[in-house]
C-alpha positions in Angstrom: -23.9 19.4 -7.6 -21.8 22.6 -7.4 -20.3 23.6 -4.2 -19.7 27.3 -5.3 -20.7 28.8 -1.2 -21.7 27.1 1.9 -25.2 28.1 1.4 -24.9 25.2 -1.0 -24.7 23.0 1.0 -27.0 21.5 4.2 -26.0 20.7 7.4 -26.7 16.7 6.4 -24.2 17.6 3.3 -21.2 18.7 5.3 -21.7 16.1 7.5 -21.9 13.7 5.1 -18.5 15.0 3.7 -17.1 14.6 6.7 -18.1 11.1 7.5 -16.1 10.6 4.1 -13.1 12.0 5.6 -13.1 9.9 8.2 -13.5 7.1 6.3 -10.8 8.1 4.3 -8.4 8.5 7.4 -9.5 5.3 8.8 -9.1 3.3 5.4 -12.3 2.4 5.2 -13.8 0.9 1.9 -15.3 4.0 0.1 -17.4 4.6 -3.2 -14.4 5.3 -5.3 -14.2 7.9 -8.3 -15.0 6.7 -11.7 -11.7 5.2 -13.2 -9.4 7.7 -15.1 -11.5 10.9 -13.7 -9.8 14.1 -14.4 -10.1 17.1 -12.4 -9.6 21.0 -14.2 -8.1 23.5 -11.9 -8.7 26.8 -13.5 -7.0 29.5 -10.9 -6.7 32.8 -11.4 -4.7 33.9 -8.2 -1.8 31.9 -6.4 -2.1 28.9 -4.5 -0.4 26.9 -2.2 -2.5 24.3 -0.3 -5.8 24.6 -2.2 -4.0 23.7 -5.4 -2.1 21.0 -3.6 -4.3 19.6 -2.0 -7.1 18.7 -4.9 -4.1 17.8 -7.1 -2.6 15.4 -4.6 -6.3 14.4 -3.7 -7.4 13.2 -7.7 -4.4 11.7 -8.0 -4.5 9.8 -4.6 -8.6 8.5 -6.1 -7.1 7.2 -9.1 -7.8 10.6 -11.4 -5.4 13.3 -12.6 -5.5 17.0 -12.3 -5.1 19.0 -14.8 -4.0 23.2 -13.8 -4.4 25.5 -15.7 -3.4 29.0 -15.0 -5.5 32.1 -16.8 -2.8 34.0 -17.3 -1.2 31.6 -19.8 -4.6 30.5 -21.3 -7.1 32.0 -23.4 -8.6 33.6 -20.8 -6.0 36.5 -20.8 -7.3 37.2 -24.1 -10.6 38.0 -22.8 -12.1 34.6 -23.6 -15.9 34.0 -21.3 -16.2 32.3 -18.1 -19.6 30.7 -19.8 -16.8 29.2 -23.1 -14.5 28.4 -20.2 -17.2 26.3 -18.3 -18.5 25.1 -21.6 -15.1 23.5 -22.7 -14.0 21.9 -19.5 -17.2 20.1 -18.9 -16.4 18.7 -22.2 -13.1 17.1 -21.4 -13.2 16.9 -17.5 -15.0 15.3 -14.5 -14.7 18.4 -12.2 -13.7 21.8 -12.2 -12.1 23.8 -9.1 -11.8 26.9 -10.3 -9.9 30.2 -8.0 -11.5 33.5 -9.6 -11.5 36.8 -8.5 -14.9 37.2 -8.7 -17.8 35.4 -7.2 -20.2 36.3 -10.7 -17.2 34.3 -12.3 -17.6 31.4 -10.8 -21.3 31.5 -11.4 -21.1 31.9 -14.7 -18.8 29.2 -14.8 -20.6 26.8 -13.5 -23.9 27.7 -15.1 -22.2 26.6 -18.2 -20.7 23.6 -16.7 -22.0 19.9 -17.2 -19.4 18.8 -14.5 -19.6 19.6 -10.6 -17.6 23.0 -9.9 -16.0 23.6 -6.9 -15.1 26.7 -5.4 -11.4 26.8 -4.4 -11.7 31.0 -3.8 -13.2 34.0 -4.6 -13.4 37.9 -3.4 -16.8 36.3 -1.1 -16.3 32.8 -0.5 -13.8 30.2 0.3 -16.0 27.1 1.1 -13.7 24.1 1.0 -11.3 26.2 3.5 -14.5 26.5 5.9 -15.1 22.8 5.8 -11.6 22.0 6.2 -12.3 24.7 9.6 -15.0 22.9 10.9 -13.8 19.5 10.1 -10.7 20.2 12.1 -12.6 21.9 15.0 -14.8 18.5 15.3 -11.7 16.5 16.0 -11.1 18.5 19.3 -14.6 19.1 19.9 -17.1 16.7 19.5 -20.3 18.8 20.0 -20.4 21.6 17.8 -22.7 23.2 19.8 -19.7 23.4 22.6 -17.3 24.9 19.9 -16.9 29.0 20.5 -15.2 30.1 17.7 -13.5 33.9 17.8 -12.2 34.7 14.4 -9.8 38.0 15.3 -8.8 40.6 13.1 -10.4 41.2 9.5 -13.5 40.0 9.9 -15.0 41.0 6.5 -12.6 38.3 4.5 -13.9 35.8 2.1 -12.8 32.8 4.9 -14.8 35.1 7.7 -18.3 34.5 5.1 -17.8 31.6 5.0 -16.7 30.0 8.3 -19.6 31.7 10.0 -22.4 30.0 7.6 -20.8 27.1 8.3 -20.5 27.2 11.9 -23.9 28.6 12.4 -25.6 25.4 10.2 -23.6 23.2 12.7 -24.5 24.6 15.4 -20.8 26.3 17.0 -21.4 30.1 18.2 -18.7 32.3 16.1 -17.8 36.1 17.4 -16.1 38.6 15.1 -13.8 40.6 16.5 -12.0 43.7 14.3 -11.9 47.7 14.6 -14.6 49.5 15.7 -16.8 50.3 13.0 -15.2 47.5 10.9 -18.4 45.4 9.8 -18.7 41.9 8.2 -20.1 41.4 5.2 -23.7 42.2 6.1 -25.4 39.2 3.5 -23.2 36.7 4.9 -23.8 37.9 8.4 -27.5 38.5 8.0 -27.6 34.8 6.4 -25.3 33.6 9.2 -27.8 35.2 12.2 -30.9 32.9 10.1 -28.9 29.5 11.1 -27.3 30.3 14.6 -25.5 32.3 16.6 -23.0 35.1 15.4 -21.7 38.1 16.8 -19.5 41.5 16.1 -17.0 42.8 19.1 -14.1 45.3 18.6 -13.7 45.0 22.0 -11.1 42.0 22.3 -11.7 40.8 25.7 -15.5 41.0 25.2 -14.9 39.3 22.0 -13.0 36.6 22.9 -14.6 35.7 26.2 -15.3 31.8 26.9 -13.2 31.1 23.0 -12.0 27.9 22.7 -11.2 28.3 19.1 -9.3 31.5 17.9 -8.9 31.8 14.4 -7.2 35.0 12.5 -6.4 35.3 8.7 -3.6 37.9 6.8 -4.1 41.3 7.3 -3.8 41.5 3.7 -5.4 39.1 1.6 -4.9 38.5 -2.3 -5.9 41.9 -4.5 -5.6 44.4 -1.3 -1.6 44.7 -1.7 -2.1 49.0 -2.3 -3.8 49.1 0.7 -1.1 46.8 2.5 0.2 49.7 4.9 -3.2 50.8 5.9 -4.5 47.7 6.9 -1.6 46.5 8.8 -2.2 49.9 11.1 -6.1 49.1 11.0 -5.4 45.7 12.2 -2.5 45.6 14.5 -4.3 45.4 18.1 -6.2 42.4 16.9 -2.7 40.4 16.2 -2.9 36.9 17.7 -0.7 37.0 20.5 0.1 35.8 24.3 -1.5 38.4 25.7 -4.9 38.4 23.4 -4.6 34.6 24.1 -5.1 35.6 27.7 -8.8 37.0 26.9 -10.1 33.0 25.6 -10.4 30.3 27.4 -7.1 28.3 28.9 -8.0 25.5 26.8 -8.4 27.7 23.3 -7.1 26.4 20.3 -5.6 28.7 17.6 -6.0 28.0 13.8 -5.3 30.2 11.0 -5.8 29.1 7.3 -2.1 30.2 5.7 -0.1 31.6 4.4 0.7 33.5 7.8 3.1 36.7 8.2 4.6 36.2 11.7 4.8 39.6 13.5 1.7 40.9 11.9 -1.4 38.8 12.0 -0.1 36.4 14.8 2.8 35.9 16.5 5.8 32.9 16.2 5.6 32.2 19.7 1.4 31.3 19.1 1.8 29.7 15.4 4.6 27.5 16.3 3.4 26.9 20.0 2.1 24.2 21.8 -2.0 25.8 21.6 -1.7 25.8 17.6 -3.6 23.3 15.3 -2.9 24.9 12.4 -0.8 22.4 10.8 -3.3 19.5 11.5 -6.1 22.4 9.6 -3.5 22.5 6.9 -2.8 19.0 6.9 -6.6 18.1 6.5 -7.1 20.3 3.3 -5.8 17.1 1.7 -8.2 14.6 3.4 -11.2 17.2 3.0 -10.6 17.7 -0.9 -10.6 13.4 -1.4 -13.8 13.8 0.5 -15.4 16.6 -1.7 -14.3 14.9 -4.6 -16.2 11.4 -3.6 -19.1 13.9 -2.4 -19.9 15.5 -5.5 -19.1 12.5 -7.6 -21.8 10.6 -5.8 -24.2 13.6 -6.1 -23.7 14.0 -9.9 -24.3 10.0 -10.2 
């Protein structure tokens, strides 16, 4: 089993992932890997936590990853995703593979005999939207009482996938960016087929009865040109004490790093006593043992 989008996976599925977790936090006996496994990370952009966490996570199973970086492989001499997938499969267990495409990763994993799992492209960033919701569950139980606000650019590959996977569990997300500025309309039209999703620019409106705010950088991987511009399109949608003031007095605030203080949110917020955002970062670790054992069990 791949897990190349959220749309990949059920509602039982992530679920199911996250009952692994929280075996794994408890130290529960759990369906280990298959000795020696070995785990290819193929990334094409930088990484921080993503390429940590699976790293730390095989070798915390009892496997060993393996990075590999395109720029220093064949790859930067034009060599196919399909060869790529082809190869891997042949000498590793899994493959997480950070592309700046979507079709990459597709073609990757069509030619893969392994799992694949998506650790980022231009549309999706599924294990950081599990990581999202997992984290949300631990302060709210119900996900039908989570009210999720995600502030600020609303048409990034964490925004597609964080609302599928809210709306499959059941939590309400609003979007909340620049007048005119629209989501991703396939991921939003897909969202609207599972639950209950929302555009505002209007950030009162938007974050009205919140008890989860959530923003992302201004400027994500690939946009850098455009830096300037979108730190002027974005700026009244920084996460700050007064925006805060618009969500409910209990609302948490998570953002999935790295985060520019003074542009996307604020020190006082990040570093203050309503942000989760180093127990979201913290659990990319826990969540990428449990995808790991997930798709190992699936591919049994």
């Amino acid at each position: 089993m791949n897990i190349l989008s959220i749309n990949d996976l059920s509602k039982d599925d992530m679920l199911k992932i996250f009952g692994i977790a929280d075996n794994l936090k408890e130290n529960r006996e759990q369906t280990a890997l298959r000795e020696n496994s070995v785990l290819a990370l193929f990334f094409e952009k930088p990484s921080t936590r993503t390429r940590t966490s699976f790293e730390a996570g095989i070798s915390q199973l009892g496997g060993k990853g393996i990075y590999i970086d395109s720029n220093t492989s064949q790859r930067s001499r034009g060599e196919s995703f399909a060869d790529i997938g082809r190869m891997l499969s042949s000498y590793c267990d899994f493959i997480a593979a950070r592309l700046y495409k979507h079709d990459d990763i597709i073609e990757l994993a069509e030619n893969s005999s392994v799992p694949v799992i998506n650790a980022l492209t231009d549309l999706e960033h599924p294990t950081q939207a599990l990581v999202d919701m997992y984290t949300i569950s631990s302060h709210i139980k119900n996900p039908k009482e989570a009210k999720i606000a995600f502030v600020g650019d609303i048409a990034t590959n964490t925004a597609n996938s964080l609302m599928l996977a809210a709306t499959k569990l059941g939590s309400r997300i609003s979007l909340v960016g620049p007048k005119d500025y629209m989501p991703n309309s396939i991921y939003f039209n897909k969202a609207r087929e599972h639950g209950l999703v929302y555009v505002y620019d209007d950030i009162k409106e938007g974050l009205d009865g919140a008890n989860i705010v959530y923003t992302d950088t201004f400027v994500s991987m690939g946009q850098e040109a455009e830096a300037d511009k979108r730190k002027e399109m974005f700026k009244d949608y920084q996460v700050n004490s007064k925006l805060l003031e618009y969500a409910s007095d209990d609302a948490l605030v998570m953002h999935c790093l790295p985060a520019h203080r003074g542009e996307e949110i604020t020190a006082e917020v990040i570093d203050g006593p309503k942000s989760i955002v180093w127990e979201q970062a913290k659990n990319k670790l826990l969540l990428a043992k449990a995808i790991l054992l997930f798709v190992s069990m699936q591919h049994e």
